[in-house]
C-alpha positions as CSV (number, residue, x, y, z in Angstrom):
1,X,49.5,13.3,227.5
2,X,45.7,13.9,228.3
3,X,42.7,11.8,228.2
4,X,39.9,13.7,227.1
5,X,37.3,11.2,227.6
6,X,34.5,12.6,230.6
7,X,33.5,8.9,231.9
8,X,30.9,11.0,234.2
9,X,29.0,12.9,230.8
10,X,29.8,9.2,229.3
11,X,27.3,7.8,232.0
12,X,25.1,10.6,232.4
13,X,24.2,10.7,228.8
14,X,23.5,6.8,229.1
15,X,20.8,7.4,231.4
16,X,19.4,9.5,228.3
17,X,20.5,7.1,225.5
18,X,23.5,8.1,223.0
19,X,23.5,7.1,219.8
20,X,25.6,3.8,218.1
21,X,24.9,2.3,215.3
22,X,26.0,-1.1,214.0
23,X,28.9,-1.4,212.0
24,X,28.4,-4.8,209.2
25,X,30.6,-7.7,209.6
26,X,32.4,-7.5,206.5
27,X,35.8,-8.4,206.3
28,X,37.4,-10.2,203.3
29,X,40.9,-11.3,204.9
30,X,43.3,-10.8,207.7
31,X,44.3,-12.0,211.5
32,X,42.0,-11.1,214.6
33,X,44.1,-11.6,218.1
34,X,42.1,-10.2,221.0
35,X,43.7,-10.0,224.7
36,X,41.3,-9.1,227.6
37,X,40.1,-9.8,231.6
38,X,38.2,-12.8,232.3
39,X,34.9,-12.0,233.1
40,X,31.1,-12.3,232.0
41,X,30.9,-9.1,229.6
42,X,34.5,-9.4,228.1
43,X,33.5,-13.4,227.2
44,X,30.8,-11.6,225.5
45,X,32.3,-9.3,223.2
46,X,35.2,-11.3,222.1
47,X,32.5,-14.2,221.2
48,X,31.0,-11.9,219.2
49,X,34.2,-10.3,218.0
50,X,34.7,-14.9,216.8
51,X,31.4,-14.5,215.2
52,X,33.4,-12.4,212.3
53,X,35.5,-15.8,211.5
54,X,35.1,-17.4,208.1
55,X,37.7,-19.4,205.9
56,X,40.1,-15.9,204.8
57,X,39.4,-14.5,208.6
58,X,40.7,-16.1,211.5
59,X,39.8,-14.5,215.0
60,X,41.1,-16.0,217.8
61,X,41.4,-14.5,222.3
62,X,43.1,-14.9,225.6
63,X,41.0,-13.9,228.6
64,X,43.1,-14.0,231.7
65,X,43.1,-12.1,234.7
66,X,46.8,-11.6,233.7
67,X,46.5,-9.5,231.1
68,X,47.7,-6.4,232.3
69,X,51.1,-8.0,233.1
70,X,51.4,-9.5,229.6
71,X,50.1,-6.6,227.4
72,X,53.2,-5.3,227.4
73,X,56.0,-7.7,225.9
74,X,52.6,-9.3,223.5
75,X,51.8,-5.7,222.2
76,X,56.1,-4.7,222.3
77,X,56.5,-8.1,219.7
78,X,56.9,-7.0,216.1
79,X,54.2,-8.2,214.4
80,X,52.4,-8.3,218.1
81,X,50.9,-11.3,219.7
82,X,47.5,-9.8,219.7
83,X,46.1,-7.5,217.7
84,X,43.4,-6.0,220.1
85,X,43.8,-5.5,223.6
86,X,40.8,-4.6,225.4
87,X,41.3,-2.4,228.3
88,X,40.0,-0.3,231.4
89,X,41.9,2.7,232.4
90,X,44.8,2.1,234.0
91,X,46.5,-0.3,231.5
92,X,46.0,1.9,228.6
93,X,48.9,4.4,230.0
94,X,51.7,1.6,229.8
95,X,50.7,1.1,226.4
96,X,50.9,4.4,225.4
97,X,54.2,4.9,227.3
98,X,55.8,2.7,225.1
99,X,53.7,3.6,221.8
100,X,52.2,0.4,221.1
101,X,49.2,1.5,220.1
102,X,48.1,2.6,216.7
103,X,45.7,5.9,216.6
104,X,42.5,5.1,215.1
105,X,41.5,8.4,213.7
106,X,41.5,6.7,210.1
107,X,39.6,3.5,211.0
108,X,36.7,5.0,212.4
109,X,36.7,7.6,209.4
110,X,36.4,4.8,207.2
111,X,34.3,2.1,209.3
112,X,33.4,3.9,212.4
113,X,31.8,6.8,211.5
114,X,28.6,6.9,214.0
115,X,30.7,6.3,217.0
116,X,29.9,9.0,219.0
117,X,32.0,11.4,220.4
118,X,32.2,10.9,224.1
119,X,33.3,7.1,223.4
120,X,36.3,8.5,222.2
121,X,39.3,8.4,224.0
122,X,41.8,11.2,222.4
123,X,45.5,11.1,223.9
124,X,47.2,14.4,222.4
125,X,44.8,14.7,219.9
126,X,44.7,11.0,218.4
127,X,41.8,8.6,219.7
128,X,43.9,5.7,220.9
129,X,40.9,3.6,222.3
130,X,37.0,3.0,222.2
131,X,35.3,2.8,225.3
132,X,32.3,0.5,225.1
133,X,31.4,0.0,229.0
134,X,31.5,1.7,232.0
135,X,32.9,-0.1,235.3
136,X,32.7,0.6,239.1
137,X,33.3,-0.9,242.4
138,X,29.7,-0.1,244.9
139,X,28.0,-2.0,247.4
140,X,26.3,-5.2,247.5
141,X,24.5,-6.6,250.9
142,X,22.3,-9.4,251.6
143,X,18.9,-8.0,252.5
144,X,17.6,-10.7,254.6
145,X,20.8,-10.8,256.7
146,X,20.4,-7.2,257.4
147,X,16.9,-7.5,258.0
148,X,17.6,-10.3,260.4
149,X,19.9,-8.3,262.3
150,X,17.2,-5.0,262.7
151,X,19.9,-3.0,260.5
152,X,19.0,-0.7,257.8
153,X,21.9,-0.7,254.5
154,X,24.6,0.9,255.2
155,X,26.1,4.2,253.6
156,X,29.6,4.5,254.9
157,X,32.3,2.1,255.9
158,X,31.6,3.4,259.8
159,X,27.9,1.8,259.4
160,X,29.7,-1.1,257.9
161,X,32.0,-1.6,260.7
162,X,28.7,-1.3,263.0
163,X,26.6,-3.6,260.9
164,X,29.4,-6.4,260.8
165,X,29.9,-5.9,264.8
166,X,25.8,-6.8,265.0
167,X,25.8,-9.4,262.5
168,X,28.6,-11.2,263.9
169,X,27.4,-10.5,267.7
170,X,23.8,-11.8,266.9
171,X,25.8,-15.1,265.4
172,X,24.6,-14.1,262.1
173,X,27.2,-14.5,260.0
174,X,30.7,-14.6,261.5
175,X,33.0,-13.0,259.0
176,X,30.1,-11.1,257.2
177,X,32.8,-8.6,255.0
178,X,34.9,-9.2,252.1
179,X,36.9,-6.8,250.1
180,X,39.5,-7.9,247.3
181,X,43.2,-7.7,249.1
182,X,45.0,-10.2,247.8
183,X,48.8,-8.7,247.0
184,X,48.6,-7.5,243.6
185,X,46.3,-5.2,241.7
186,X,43.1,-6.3,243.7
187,X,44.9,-4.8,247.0
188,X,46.4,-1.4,245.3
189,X,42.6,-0.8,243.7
190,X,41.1,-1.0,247.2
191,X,44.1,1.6,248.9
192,X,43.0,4.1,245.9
193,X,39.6,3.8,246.6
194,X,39.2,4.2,250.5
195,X,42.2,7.1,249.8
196,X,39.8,8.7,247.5
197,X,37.5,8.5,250.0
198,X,39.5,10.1,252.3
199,X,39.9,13.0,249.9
200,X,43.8,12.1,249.4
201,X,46.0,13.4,246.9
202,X,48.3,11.1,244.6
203,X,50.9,12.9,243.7
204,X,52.5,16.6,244.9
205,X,51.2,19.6,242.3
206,X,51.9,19.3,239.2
207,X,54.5,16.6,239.8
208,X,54.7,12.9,239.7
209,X,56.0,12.7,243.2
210,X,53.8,10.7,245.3
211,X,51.8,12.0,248.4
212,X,50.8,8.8,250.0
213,X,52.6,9.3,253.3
214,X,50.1,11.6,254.9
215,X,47.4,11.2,257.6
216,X,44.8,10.1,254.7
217,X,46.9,7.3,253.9
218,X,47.4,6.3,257.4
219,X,43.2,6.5,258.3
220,X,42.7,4.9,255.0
221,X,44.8,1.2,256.2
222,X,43.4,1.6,259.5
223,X,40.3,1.6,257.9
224,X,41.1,-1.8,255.6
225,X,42.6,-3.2,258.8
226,X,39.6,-2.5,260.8
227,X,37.4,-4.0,258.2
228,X,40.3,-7.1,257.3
229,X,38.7,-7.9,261.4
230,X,35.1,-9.2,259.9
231,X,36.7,-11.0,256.7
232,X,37.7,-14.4,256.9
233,X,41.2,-14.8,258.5
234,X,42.6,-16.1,254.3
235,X,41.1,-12.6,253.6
236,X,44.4,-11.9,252.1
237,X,44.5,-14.7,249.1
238,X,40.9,-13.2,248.0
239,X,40.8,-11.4,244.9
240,X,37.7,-10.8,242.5
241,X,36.6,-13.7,241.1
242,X,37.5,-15.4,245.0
243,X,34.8,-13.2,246.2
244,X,32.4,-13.8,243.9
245,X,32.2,-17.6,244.6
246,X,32.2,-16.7,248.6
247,X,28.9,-14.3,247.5
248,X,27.9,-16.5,245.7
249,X,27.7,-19.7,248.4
250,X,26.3,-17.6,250.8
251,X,29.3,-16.7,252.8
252,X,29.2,-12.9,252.8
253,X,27.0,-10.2,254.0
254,X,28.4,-6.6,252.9
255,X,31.2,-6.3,250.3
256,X,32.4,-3.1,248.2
257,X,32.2,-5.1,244.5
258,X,33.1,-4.8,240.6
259,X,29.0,-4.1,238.9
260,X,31.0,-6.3,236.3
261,X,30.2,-9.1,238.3
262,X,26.5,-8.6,239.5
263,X,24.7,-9.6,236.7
264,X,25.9,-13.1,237.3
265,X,24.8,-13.0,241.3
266,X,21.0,-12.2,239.8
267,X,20.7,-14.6,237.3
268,X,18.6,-17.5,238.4
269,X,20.2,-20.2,236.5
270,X,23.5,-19.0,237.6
271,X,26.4,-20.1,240.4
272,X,24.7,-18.2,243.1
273,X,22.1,-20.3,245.7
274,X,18.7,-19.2,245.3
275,X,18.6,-17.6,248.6
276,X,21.8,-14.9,247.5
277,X,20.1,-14.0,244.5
278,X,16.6,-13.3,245.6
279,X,18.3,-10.9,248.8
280,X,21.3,-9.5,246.9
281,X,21.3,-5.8,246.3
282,X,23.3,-3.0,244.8
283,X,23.8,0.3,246.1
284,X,25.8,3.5,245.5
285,X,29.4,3.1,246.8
286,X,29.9,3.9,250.7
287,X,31.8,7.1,252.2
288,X,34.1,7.2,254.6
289,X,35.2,9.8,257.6
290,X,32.5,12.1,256.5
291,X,33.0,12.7,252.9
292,X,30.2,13.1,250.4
293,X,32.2,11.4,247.6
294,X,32.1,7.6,247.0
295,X,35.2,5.6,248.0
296,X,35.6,4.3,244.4
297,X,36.7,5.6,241.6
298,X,34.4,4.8,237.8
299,X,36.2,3.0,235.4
300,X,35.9,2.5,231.5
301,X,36.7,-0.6,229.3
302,X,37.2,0.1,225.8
303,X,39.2,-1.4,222.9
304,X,43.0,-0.4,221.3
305,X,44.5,-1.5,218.3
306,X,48.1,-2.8,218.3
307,X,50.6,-0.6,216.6
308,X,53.0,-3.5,215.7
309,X,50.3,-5.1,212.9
310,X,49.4,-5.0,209.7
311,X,47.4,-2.8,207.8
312,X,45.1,-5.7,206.8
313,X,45.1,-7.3,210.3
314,X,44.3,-3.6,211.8
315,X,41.4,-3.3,209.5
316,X,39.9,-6.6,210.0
317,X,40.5,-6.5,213.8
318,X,38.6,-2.9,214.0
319,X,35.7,-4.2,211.7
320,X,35.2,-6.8,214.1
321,X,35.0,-4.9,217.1
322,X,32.2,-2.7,215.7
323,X,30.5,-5.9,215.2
324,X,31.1,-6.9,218.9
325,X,29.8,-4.0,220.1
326,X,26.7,-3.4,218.0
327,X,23.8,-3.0,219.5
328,X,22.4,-6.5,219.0
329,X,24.6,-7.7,221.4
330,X,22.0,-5.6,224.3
331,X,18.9,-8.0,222.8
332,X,20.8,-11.4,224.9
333,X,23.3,-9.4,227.3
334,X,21.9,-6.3,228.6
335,X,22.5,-7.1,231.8
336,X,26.2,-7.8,231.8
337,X,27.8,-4.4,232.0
338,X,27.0,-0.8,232.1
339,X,27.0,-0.5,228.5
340,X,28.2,2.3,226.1
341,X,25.6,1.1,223.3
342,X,22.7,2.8,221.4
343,X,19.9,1.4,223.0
344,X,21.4,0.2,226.3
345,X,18.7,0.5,229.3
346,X,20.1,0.3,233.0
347,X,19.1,-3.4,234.7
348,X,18.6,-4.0,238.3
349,X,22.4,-5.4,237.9
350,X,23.6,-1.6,237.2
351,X,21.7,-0.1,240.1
352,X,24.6,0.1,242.0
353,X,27.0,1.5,239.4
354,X,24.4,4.0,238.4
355,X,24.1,5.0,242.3
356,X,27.8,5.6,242.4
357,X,28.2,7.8,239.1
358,X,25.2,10.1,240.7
359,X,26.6,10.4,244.2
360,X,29.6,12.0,242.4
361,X,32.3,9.3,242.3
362,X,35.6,10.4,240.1
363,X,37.0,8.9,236.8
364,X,39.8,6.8,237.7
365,X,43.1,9.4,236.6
366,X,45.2,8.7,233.4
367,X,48.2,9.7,234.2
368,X,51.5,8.0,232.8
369,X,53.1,7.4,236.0
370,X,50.1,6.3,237.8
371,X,50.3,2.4,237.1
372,X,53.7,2.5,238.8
373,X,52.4,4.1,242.3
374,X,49.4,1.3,241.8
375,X,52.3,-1.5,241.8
376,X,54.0,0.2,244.7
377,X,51.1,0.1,246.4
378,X,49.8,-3.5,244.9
379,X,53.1,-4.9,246.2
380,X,53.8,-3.1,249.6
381,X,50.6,-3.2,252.1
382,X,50.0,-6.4,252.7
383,X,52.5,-6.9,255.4
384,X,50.9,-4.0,257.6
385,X,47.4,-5.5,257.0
386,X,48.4,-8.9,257.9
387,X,50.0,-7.3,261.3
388,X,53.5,-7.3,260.2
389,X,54.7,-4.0,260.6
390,X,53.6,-0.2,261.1
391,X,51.1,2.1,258.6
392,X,54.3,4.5,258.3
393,X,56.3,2.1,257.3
394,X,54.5,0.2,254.3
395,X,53.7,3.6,253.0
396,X,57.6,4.6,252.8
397,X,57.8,1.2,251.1
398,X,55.4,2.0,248.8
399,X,56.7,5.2,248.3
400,X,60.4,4.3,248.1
401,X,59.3,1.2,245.5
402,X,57.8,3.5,243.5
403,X,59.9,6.5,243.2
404,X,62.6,3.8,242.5
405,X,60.3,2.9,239.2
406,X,59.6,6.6,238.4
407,X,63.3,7.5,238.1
408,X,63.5,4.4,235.6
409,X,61.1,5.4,233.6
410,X,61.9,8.9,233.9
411,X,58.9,10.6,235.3
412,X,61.3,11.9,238.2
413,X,64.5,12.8,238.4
């Protein structure tokens, strides 16, 4: 299995406009089911995915920060639970490891037909999703505070180690960092993205056994340890949306950030106090121990069609997709994503992401096996950040969880 989809050409030819076109809403009957995440741009296009309703077309969503564990078992139901899943990277692979997606060769043929190519993601030769955003973590820092302190914006997570040191010395801002390590995917997303940074591999050459037990895993915990010292001391129950409300009160200074969530820290009528959203500002990603590549991998969100449903309910549910992503949905929510749409302009809010993609940050990898070292990791680090025991020995942890799961699912032997 190969993803052929370049997310860096995806978001370099934004920056030059790509075409889309809108697709009618125009369904005469069937059963609309999406699943997604639970934030800003997905509440978006699944309201406009609703919009399709009428009496012979029911659409109806689930948007939980869950849905990666309960894609599965919904999607593995015959007829499936939902009939869409929207996804990012990582969760389409334990779809397609258990084929529960239907190719959509013959739905964009019939319905789909100015999609354009790079939005395409082709597994063995069958698009299996549509990409319509592009997702990354970069930074975010609160101008004044730096000003305050005489600092200019960090670049790498050495400056940001220094910066937090000053802030918290000139009684500035006490815990001035944040990162998202609560156990669980928040925590294995942040290992990958410092170990990126580090220039780590994942796995041996051409193999699916995991290389996480090497000096760039080691510097890369040390490194989220020595940053876990300027977070709050609950620093371990904060995940995304945690954050966010900390950012948004005022109680954070420097954090490494989803650009999913920056459109809401701008917007004057938002959660944010006025004094966060006049200073907040988004940059490229930082480095780390002297590499010129970002410490965060790009993501992209796109849209699969369950394999377990009807003909009718497939058609309806693509039809209304193309609706949800037309272009008219840029005229009220432009600033809510990095989006794959005809017409789609960067905003201040995709500075950051936009920085990152041009400083040379990688596509997150699609590989089968990779959602199972991301669990290993997700479920095995916390202990050493919290103090509880050695580097060397949450990385055999991780390492022994996940070769465990490997075997299982037959990626190893």
């Amino acid at each position: 299995m190969k993803a052929k989809l370049n997310l860096l050409a995806v978001t370099v030819a934004l920056m030059t406009s790509i075409g889309f076109a809108q697709a009618d809403c125009d369904i005469s009957s069937g059963s609309v089911s999406l699943l997604s995440d639970d934030f800003t741009a997905m509440h978006t296009v699944a309201n406009r995915a609703q919009e399709c309703a009428s009496d012979t077309v029911d659409v109806s969503k689930n948007q939980t920060a869950e849905h990666k564990n309960i894609q599965v078992p919904a999607l593995s139901a015959n007829p499936s639970t939902y009939t869409v899943a929207l996804v990012p990277n990582n969760s389409l692979p334990p779809l397609l490891n258990d084929d529960l997606v239907r190719p959509l060769d013959d739905l964009i043929v019939r319905f789909g037909q100015k999609l354009q190519d790079n939005q395409l993601v082709r597994i063995d030769g069958q698009v299996k999703a549509i990409a319509f955003l592009v997702n990354t973590q970069h930074l975010w820092f609160r101008k004044d505070l730096l000003d305050k302190a005489g600092l200019q914006p960090p670049t790498t997570y050495e400056e940001i180690l220094t910066a937090a040191k000053a802030l918290r010395e000139q009684g500035i801002m006490e815990y001035p960092l944040a990162l998202n390590l609560k156990p669980g995917w928040d925590l294995g997303t942040e290992f990958l993205n410092m170990y990126a940074g580090f220039g780590g591999e994942l796995f041996k050459p051409d193999s699916a056994e995991s290389s996480i037990e090497g000096n760039a895993a080691i510097e890369t915990l040390n490194m989220l340890k020595a940053l876990s010292e300027y977070m709050n001391p609950d620093f371990a129950t904060f995940n995304t949306n945690e954050v966010a409300r900390l950012w948004a009160a005022g109680e954070v200074a420097i954090y490494n950030g989803w650009n999913s969530r920056t459109s809401a820290v701008l917007d004057p009528e938002g959660t944010s106090l006025p004094i966060v959203a006049a200073n907040s500002v988004f940059a490229a990603a930082p480095t780390v121990n002297g590499g010129e590549m970002p410490a965060s991998y790009l993501w992209w969100v796109g849209f699969t069609i369950a394999k377990n449903t009807s003909e009718e309910d497939a058609e309806a549910s693509f039809i209304a997709m193309m609706h949800a992503i037309s272009p008219e949905l840029l005229e009220e929510h432009a600033e809510e994503a990095v989006w794959l749409i005809d017409g789609y302009q960067p905003t201040p809010a995709a500075a950051g992401a936009f920085e990152t993609v041009k400083a040379g940050a990688e596509s997150f990898p699609m590989l089968p096996y990779l959602g199972l070292l991301h669990t290993a990791l997700s479920d095995n680090l916390s202990e050493f950040l919290q103090g509880k025991e050695s580097a060397e020995q949450a990385l055999a942890d991780a390492t022994q969880a996940y070769t465990t799961t490997a075997k299982e699912g037959g990626f190893l032997k």
